[in-house]
C-alpha positions in Angstrom: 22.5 233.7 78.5 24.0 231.7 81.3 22.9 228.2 80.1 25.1 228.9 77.2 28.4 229.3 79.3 27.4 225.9 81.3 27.6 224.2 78.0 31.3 222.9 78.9 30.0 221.4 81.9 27.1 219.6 80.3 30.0 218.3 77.5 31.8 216.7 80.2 28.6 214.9 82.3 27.8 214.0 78.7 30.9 212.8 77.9 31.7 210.9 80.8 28.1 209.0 80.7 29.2 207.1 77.3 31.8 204.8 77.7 35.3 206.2 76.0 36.4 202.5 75.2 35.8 201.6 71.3 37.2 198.0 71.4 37.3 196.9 67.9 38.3 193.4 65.9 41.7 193.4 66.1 45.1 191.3 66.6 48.3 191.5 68.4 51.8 190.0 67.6 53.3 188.7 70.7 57.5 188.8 71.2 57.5 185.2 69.8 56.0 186.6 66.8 52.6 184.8 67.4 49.2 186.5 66.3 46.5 186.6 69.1 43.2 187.8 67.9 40.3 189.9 69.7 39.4 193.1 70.6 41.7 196.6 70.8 41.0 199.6 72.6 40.7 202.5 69.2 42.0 205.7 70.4 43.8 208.8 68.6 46.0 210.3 70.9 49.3 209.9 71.9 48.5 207.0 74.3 48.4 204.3 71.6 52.5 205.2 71.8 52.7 203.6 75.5 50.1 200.8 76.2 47.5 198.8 74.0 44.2 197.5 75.8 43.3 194.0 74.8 40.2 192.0 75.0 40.8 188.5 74.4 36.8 188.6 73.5 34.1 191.0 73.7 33.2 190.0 77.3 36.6 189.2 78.5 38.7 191.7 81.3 41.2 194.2 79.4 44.8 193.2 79.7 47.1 196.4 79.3 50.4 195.8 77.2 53.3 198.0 77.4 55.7 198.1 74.0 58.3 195.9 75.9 56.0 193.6 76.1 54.5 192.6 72.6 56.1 193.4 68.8 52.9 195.5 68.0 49.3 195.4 67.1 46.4 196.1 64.6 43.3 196.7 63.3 42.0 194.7 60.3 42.2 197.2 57.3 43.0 199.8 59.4 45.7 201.5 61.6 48.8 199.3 62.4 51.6 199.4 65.2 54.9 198.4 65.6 57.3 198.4 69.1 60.3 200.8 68.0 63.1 202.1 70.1 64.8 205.0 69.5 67.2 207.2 71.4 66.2 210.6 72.6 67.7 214.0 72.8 69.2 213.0 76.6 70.9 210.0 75.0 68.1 207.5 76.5 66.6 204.6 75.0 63.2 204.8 74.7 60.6 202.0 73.4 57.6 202.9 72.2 54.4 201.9 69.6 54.8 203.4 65.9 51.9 203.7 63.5 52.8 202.7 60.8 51.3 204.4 57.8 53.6 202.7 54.8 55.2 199.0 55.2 57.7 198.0 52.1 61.7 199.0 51.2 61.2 201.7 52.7 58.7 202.3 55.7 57.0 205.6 57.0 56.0 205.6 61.1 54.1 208.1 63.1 54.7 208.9 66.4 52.5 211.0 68.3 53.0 214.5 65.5 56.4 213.2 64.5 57.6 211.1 61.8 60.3 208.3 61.0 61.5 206.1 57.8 63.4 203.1 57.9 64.9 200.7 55.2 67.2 197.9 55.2 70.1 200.8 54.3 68.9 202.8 56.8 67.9 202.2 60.3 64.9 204.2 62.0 65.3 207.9 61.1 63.9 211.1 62.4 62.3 212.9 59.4 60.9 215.7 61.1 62.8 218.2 63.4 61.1 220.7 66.1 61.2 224.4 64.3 63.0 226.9 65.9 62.6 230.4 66.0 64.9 233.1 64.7 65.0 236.5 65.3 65.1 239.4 62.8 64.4 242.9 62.4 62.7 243.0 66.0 60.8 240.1 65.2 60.5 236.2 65.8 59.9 234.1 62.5 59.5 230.3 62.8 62.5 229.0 60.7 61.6 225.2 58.7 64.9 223.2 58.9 63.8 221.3 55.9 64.9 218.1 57.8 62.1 215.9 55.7 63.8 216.9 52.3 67.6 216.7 53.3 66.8 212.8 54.8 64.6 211.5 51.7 67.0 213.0 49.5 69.9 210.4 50.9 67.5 207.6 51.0 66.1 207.7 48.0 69.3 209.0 45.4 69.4 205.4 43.4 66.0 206.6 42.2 67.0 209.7 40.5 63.0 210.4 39.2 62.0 211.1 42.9 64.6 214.2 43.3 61.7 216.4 41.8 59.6 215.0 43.8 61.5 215.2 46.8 62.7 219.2 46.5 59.2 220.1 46.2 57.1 217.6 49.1 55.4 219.1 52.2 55.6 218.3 55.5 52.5 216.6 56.7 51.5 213.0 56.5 50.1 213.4 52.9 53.0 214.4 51.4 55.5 212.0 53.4 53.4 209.0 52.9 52.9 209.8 49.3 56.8 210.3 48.7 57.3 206.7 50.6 54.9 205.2 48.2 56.0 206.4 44.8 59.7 205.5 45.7 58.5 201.9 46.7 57.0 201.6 43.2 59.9 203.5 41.5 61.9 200.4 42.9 59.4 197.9 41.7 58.9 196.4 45.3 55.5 194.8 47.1 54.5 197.8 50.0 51.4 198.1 52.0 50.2 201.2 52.7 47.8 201.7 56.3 44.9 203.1 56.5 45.0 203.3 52.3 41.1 202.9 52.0 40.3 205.9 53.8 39.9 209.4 52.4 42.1 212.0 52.7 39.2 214.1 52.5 35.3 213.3 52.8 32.8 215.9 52.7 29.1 214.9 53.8 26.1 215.8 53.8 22.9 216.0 56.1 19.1 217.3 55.2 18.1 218.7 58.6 14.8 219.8 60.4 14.2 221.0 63.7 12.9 223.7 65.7 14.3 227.1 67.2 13.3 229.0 70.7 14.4 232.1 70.8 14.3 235.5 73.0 15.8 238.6 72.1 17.2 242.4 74.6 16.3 245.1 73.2 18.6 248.2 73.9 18.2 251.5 72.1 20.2 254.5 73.2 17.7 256.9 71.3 15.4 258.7 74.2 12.3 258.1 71.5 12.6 254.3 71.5 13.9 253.5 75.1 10.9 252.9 76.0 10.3 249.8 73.7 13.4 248.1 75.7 13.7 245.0 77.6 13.4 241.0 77.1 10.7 239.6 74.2 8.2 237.1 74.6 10.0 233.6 73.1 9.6 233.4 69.9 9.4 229.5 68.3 10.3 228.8 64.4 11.0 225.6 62.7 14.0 225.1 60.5 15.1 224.0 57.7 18.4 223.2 56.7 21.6 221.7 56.3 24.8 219.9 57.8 27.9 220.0 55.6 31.4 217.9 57.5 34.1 217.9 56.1 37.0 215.8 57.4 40.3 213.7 57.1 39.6 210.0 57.9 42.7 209.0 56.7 43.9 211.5 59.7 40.9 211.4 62.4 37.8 210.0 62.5 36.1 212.0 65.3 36.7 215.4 64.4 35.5 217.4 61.3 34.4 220.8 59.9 30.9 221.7 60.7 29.1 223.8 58.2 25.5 224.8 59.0 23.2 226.6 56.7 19.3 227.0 58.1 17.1 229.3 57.8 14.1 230.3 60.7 11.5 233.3 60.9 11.0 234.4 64.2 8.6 237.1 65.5 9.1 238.9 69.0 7.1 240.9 71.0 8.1 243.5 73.4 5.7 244.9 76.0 6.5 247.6 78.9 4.4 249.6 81.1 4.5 252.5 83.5 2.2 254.1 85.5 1.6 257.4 87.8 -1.2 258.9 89.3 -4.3 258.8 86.8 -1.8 257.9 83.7 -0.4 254.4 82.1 1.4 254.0 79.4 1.6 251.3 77.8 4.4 250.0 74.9 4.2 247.1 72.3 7.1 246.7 69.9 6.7 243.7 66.9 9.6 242.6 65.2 9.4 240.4 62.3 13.0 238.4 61.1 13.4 235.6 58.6 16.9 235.1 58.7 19.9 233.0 57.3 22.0 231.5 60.0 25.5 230.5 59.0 27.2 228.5 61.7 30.6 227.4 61.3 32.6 225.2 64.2 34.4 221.9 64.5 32.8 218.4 65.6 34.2 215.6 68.1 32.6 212.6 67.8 33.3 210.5 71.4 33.4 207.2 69.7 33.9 205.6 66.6 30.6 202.9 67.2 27.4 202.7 65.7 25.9 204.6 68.6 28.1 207.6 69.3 27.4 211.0 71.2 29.0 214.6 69.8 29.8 217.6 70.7 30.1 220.5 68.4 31.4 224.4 69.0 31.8 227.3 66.8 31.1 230.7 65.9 27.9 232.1 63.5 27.0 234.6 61.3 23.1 235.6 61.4 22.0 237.7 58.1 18.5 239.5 57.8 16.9 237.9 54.6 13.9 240.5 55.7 13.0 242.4 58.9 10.6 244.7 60.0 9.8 246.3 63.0 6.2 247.9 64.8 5.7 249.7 67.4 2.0 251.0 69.6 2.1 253.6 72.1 -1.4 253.4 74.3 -1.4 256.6 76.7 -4.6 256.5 79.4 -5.3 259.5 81.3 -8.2 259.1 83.4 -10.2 257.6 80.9 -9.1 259.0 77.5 -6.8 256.3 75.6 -4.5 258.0 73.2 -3.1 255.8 70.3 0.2 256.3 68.6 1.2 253.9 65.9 4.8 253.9 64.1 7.9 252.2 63.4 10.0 250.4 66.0 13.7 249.9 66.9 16.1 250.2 63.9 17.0 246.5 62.9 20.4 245.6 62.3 21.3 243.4 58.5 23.0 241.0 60.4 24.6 239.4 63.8 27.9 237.5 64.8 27.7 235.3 67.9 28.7 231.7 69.6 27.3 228.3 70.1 27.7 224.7 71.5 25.9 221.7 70.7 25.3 218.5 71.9 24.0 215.4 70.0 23.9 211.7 69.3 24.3 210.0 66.2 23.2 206.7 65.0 25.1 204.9 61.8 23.4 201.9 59.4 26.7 202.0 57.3 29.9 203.9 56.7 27.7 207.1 54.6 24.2 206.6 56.3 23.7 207.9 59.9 20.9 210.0 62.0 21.4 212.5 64.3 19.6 214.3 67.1 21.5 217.4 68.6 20.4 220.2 70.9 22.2 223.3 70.8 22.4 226.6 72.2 23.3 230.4 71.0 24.2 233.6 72.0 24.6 236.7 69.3 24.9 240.2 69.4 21.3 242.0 69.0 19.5 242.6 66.1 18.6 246.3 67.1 20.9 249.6 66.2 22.4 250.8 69.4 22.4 254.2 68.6 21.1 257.6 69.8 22.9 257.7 73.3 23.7 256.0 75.8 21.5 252.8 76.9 19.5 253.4 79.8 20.4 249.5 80.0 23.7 247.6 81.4 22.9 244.8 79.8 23.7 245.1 76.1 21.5 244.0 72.8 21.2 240.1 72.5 19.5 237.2 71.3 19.5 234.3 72.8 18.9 230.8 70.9 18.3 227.0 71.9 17.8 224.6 68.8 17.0 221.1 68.7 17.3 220.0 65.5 17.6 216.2 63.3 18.9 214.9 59.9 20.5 212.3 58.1 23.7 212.1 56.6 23.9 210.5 53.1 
């Protein structure tokens, strides 16, 4: 199915007809330490580290700042950024904006996927080091320098309750925010944690309808059913079913685990002919399948605004609830019609395969939203290849284009 593979190209001419900007309320602290209100660019990459887009109001032009240029910025009851320099590998000194996930005695910053703590003791410190790679026994291991545990150790040895704590954190955001924040209150000090009203994990979930178009190749190797192959009629079926996401707001707000339950019943028809002098022979194969489809992928939602388009991509697994399969064999000679009625192709219990979607989604508040998405499918076939070799280059297949709504509660 070629449409399928042009599924990139329609992500970006989708993608580039909604604006990327998310301007949201927001302030900045300029180098005098004054607090300008309006609107800031909300992105999650790496370029929040070198410029911030400001809107002194929702109409106004965007002014780009650079970290030399203002103290930092911020969302209201939401991510945070401070101007830091630090010194890198070369020796250079290098300015940049820090998220910064946990404000008090001692602070926690993000930069880009590394992290840094600071305290009036301490000035800004690396708390993460690149792993390296060691060789042994023929073989290249990825060796953890334990960096995090030797650095919060130091900082946080006139609290002698956090040494548990400390020997056994991890090494993602989680555990190092969760560390800053139970020494802050081991030493009975005011801190502020970013970003602290979002989940660190929020599952939700989506009723959904919709309708599926389908056509299935059928390729049989066996000489006694070759002649049933080729390309079925299209087959439509509604569905009913379900969207499960499961994500990290505290992390991102665009991209989540997809989970897709649904279940169609589709019938397809399969019709061939051939002819020679005074004979025709005609071939009908009906196959019956009510299936359960169990797409799994990942979602990116463009923007974080009411009105938002997606884009979603995975891989699926098709099971056979019930299948059955029919085949008539009309033979004409002259004018005698011979009828043969039997079994078709041998159906398969299940299929792997690919898809894409695209969709829009609509929000009322921060649980209720509708969506709309269209998506397409490819999968193996649903026929056992078996008995020979195809008299086909093309193997089995189905093909699949959804277009399917729900709404999230």
């Amino acid at each position: 199915m070629k449409n399928l593979f042009f599924m990139p190209l329609f992500f970006v001419l989708f993608q580039a007809s909604f604006a990327q900007s998310d301007f949201r309320s927001s302030y900045l602290l300029t180098l005098e330490q004054d607090t300008v209100y309006g609107f800031i660019d909300y992105r999650e990459s790496k370029k929040n580290m070198l410029h911030c887009r400001f809107k002194a109001s929702a109409d106004a032009d965007v002014v780009t700042f650079t970290p030399t240029e203002i103290n930092g910025f911020g969302f209201f009851g939401d991510r945070v950024f401070e101007s830091k320099t630090i010194v890198s590998q070369d020796g250079e000194e290098k300015t940049y904006f820090f998220e910064v996930l946990v404000s008090g005695e001692l602070s926690l910053y993000k930069a880009d996927q590394d992290f840094f703590v600071e305290s009036p003791q301490a000035s800004l410190t690396r708390l993460t080091a690149p792993r390296t790679m060691v060789q042994q026994g023929g073989k290249q291991y990825v060796q953890d320098n334990n960096q995090h545990i030797r650095v919060m150790n130091a900082l946080t040895a006139d609290c002698p309750s956090m040494k548990t704590k400390v020997a056994s954190m991890g090494s993602g955001e989680k555990s190092f925010t969760q560390i800053v924040e139970n020494y802050n209150e081991c030493k009975g000090v005011e801190y502020v944690t970013y970003k602290g009203d979002k989940e660190w994990l929020s599952v939700k979930i989506a009723p959904m309808i919709g309708v599926g178009v389908s056509q299935a190749n059928f390729v049989a190797g066996d000489p006694d059913y070759r002649d049933f192959n080729g390309f079925s009629d299209y087959s439509v079926s509604p569905i009913l079913g379900m969207t499960i996401d499961f994500s990290n707001p505290r992390m991102s707000e665009r991209i989540s685990l997809t989970l897709n339950p649904m279940i169609q019943n589709h019938r397809y028809s399969v019709s061939t002919i051939s002819e020679a002098p005074f004979l025709r022979n005609t071939y009908n194969m009906e196959v019956s399948i009510m299936e359960l489809k169990l797409p799994v992928g990942f979602t990116y939602k463009f923007t974080g605004k009411t009105l938002s388009p997606f884009f979603r991509t995975g891989l699926s697994y098709t099971h056979h609830l019930r299948r059955s399969s029919s085949s008539v064999r009309e033979r004409l000679i002259v004018e005698t019609l011979t009828i043969f009625e039997g079994e078709g192709q041998s159906l398969t219990r299940s299929q792997f395969g690919l898809w894409a979607a695209l969709g829009i989604q609509k929000s009322w508040n921060k649980n209720k939203a509708l969506f709309f998405e269209a998506r397409a499918e490819q999968t193996g076939g649903m026929n056992n290849n078996v008995g020979g070799k195809p008299a086909s280059n093309h193997p089995p297949s189905v093909v699949n284009f959804q277009f399917l709504t729900g709404i999230y509660f």
